[in-house]
C-alpha positions as CSV (number, residue, x, y, z in Angstrom):
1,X,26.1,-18.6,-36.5
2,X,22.6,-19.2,-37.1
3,X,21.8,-20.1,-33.3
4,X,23.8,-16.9,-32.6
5,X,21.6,-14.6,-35.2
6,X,18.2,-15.7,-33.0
7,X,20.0,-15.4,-29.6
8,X,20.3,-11.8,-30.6
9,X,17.2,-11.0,-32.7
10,X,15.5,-12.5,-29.1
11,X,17.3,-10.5,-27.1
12,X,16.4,-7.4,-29.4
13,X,13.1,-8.4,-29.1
14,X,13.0,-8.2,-25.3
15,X,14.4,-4.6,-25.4
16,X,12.6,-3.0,-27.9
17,X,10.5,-0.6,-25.7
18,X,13.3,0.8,-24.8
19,X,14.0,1.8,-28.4
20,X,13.6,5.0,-29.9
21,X,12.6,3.5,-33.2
22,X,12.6,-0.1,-33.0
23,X,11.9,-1.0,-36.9
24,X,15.0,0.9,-37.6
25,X,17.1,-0.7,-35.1
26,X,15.8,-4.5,-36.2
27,X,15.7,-4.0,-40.2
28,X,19.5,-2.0,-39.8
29,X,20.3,-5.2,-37.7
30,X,19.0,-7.9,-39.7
31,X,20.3,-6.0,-43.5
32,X,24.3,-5.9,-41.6
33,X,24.1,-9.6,-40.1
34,X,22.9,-11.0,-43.6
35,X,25.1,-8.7,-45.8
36,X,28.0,-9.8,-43.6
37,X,27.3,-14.0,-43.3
38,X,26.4,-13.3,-47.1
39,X,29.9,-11.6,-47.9
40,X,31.5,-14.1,-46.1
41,X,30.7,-17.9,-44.4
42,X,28.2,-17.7,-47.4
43,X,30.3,-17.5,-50.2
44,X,33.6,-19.2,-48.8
45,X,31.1,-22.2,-48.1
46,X,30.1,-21.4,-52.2
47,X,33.4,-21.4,-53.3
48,X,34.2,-24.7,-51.1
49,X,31.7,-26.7,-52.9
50,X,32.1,-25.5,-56.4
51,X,35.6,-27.6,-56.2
52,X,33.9,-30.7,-54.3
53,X,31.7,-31.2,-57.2
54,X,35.3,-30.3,-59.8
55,X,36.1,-33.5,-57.5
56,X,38.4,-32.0,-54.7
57,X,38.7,-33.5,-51.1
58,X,36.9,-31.1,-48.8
59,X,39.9,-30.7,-47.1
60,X,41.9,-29.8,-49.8
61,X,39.0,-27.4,-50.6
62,X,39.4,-25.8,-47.0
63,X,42.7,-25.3,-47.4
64,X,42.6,-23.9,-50.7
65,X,39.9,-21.7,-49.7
66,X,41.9,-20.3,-46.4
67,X,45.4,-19.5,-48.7
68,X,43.7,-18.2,-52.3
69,X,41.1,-15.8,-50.6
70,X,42.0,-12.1,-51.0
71,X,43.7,-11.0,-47.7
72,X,42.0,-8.2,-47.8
73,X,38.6,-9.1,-48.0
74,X,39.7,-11.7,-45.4
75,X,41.0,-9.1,-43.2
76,X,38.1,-7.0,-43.5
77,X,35.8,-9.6,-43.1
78,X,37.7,-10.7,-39.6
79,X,37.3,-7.1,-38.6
80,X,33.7,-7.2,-39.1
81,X,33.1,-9.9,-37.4
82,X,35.3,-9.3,-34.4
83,X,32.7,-5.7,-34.5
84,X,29.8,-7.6,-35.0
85,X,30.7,-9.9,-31.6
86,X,31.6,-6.9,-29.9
87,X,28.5,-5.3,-30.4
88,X,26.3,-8.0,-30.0
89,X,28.3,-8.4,-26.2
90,X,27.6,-5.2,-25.2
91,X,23.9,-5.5,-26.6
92,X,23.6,-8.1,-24.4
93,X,25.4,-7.0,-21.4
94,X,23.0,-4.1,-22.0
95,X,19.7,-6.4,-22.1
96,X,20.7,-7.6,-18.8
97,X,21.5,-3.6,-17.1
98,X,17.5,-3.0,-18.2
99,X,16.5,-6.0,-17.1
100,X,17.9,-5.3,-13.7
101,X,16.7,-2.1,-14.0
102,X,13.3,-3.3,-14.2
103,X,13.7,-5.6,-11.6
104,X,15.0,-2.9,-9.1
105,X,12.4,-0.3,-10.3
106,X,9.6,-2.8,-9.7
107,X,10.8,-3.5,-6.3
108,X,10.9,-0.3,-5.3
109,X,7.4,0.6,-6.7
110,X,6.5,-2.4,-4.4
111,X,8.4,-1.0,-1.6
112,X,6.8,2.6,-2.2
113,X,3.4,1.2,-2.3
114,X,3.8,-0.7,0.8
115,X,4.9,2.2,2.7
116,X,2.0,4.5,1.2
117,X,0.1,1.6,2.5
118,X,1.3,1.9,6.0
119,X,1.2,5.5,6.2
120,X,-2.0,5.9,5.2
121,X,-3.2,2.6,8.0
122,X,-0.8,5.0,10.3
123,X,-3.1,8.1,9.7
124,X,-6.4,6.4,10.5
125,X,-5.4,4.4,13.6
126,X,-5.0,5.2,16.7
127,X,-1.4,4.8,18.2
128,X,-2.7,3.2,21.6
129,X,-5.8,1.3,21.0
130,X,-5.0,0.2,17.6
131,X,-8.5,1.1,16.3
132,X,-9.8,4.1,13.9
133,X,-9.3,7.7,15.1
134,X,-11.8,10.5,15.6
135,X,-10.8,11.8,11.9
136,X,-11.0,8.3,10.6
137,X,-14.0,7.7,12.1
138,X,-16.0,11.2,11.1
139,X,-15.1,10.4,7.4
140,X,-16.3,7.1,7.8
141,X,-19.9,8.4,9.3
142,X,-20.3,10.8,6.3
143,X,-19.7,8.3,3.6
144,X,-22.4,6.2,5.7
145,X,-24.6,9.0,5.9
146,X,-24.7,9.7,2.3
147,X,-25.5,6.0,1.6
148,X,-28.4,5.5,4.2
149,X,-29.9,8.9,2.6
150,X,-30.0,7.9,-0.3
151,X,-31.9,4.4,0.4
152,X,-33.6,6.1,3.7
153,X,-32.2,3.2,5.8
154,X,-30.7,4.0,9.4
155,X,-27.5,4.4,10.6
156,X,-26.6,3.3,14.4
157,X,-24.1,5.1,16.7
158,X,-23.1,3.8,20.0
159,X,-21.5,6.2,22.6
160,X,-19.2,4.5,25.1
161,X,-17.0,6.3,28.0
162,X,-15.1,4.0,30.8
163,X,-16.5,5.2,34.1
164,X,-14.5,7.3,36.6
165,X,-11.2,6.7,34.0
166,X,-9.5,9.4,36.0
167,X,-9.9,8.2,39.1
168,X,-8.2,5.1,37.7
169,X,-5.4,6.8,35.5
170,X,-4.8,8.5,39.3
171,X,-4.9,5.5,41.4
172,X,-2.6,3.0,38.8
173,X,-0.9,5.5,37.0
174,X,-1.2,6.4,33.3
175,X,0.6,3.4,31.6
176,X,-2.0,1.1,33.7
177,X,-4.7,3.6,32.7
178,X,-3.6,2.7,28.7
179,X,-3.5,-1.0,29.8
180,X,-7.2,-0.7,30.9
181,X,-7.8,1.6,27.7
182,X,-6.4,-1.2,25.3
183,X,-8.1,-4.3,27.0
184,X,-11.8,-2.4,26.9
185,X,-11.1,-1.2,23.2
186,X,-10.4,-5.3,22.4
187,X,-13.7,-6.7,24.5
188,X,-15.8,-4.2,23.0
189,X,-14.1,-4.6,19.4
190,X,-15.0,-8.1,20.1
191,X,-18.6,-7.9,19.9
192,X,-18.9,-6.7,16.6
193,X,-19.2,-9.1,13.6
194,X,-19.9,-7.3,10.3
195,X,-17.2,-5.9,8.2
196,X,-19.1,-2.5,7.6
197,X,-18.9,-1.8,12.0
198,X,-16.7,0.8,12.8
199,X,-14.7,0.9,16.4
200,X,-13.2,4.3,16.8
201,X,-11.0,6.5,19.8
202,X,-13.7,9.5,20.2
203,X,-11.4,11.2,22.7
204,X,-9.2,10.8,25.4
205,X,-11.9,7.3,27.6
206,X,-14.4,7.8,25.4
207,X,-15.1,5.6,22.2
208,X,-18.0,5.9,19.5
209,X,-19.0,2.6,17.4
210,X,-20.7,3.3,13.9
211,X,-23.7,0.5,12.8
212,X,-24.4,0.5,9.2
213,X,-28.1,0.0,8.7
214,X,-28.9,-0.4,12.5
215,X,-32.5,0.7,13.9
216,X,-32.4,2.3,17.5
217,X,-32.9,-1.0,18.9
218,X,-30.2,-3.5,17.3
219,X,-27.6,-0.1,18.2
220,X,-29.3,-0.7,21.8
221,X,-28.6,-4.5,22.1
222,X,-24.9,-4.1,20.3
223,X,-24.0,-1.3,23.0
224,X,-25.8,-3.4,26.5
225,X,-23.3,-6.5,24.5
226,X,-20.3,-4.3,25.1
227,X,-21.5,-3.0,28.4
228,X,-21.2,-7.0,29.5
229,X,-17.8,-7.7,28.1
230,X,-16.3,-4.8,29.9
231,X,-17.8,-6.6,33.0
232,X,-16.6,-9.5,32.1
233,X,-12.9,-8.4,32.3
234,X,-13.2,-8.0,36.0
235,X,-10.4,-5.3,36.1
236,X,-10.0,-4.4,39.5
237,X,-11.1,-0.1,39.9
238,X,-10.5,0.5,43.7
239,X,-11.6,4.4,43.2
240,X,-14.8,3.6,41.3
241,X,-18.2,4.1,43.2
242,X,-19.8,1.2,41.8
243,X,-19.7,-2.4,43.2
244,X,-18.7,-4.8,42.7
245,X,-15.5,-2.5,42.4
246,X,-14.3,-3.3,38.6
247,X,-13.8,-1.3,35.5
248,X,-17.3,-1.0,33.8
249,X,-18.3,1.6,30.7
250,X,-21.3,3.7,29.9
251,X,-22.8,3.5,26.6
252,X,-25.4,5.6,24.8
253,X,-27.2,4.5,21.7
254,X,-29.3,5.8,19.2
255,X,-29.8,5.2,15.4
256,X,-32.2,7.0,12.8
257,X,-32.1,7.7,8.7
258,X,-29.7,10.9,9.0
259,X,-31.6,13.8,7.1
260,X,-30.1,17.0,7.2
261,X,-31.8,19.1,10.6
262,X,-34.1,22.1,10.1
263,X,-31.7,23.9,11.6
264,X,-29.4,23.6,9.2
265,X,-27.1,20.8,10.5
266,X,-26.1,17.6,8.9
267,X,-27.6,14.1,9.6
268,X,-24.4,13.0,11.2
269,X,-24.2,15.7,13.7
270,X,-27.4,15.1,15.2
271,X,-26.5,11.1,15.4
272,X,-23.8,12.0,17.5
273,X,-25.5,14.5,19.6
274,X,-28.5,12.2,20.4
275,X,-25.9,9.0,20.9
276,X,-24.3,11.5,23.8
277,X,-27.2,12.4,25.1
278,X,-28.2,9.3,25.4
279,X,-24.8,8.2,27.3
280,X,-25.6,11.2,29.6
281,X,-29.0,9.7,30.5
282,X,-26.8,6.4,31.3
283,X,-24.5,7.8,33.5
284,X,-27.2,10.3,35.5
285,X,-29.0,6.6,35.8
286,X,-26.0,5.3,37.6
287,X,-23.2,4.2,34.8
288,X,-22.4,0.4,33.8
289,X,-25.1,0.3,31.4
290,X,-26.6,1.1,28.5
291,X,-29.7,3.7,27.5
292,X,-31.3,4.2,24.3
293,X,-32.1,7.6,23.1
């Protein structure tokens, strides 16, 4: 009984935020189980031992003690008891519904929070190239922005556009045009090393790389790096002008502490426009390369 009494108090225990009013619920438990092993294994034990020491056999004492007690009490007492292991079953055939509960509610919070997860990695990728998106990307320059202000440091942009993609997507078709798209995204992703680098889709061939404090010069040296690893692909481009006759890129490159313009535009506007002019300048001077602003 008494191994029974903690089973249950324990079991209470582990259940009581799901109370209402858990003092109520333990004192109104405790008061009934003591009243009732009080009323009766308490005092039948009593009774049993008062005629040991008279000098009766315990087992003449047990029997005596089953045929002499009031039937009704008995009875009553049976009842309780039977209630009391009825209710302490469902209590803890209860326990274990909550428990599961828990268990399923915490799995599906997992579950919810791993698909918020992927829907938010969705949003800011890009379904083809497997890197940042424009919007990704333009939130990403604006938090950097605001940091480099504040400590004056630079920011770096590097401009990058696959040269005469068209000609390609026309000669090999488009799903060997998104082949070519996704092997140039990976050797130029390749030849950044720092966590804070940013590799992004700009639109359509074109791709945009952001440098966390990055002077004009380091942006120049990470864009003529990329520049190489495209060449290093040796993808055959039968329609390009260039020789030898492989799939090359363009890059533009240009970093500076991103004040806001006289003008009245923002820091990160004038990055990008002075990163694209600066690709311009490399494809007037004849593509596969790089230029500095």
């Amino acid at each position: 009984m008494h191994g029974q009494f903690v089973a249950q108090i324990q079991m209470l225990w582990s259940q009581r935020k799901h109370m209402t009013d858990p003092a109520t619920t333990f004192v109104g438990f405790l008061t009934s189980w003591l009243g009732l092993h009080i009323l009766g294994i308490d005092q039948a034990m009593a009774r049993q031992l008062s005629w040991l020491n008279e000098g009766m056999s315990a087992a003449d004492a047990f029997k005596r003690e089953a045929q002499n007690h009031n039937q009704g009490t008995q009875a009553l007492l049976k009842m309780i008891g039977r209630l009391y292991q009825t209710l302490a079953a469902q209590n803890a055939q209860l326990a274990e519904v909550n428990q599961s509960l828990e268990e399923r509610v915490a799995l599906r919070t997992q579950e919810l929070e791993a698909a918020n997860q992927r829907l938010s990695t969705l949003a800011r990728t890009d379904a083809l190239l497997s890197i940042a998106n424009r919007a990704y990307f333009n939130d990403r320059l604006e938090q950097a922005c605001a940091l480099a202000l504040r400590g004056e440091r630079p920011v770096g942009i590097v401009m990058l556009d696959v040269d005469y993609f068209k000609r390609y997507n026309d000669h090999y078709g488009h799903l060997k045009g998104d082949a070519c798209l996704q092997a140039v995204a990976l050797a130029v992703g390749g030849c950044l090393h720092r966590n804070t680098d940013l590799l992004a889709r700009y639109g359509g061939e074109e791709l945009v790389v952001l440098l966390h404090d990055t002077d004009t010069q380091g942006a120049l040296v990470v864009a003529e790096k990329m520049v190489q690893a495209v060449r290093n692909l040796e993808l055959e481009h039968a329609n390009s002008e260039l020789q030898p006759r492989h799939v090359s890129i363009s890059a533009g490159a240009y970093a500076a502490v991103p004040y806001p313009q006289a003008s009245g535009g923002s820091g990160s506007s004038a990055l990008l426009a002075r990163a694209d002019e600066a690709l311009y300048r490399a494809k007037s001077q004849g593509r596969n390369r790089a230029v500095a602003f």
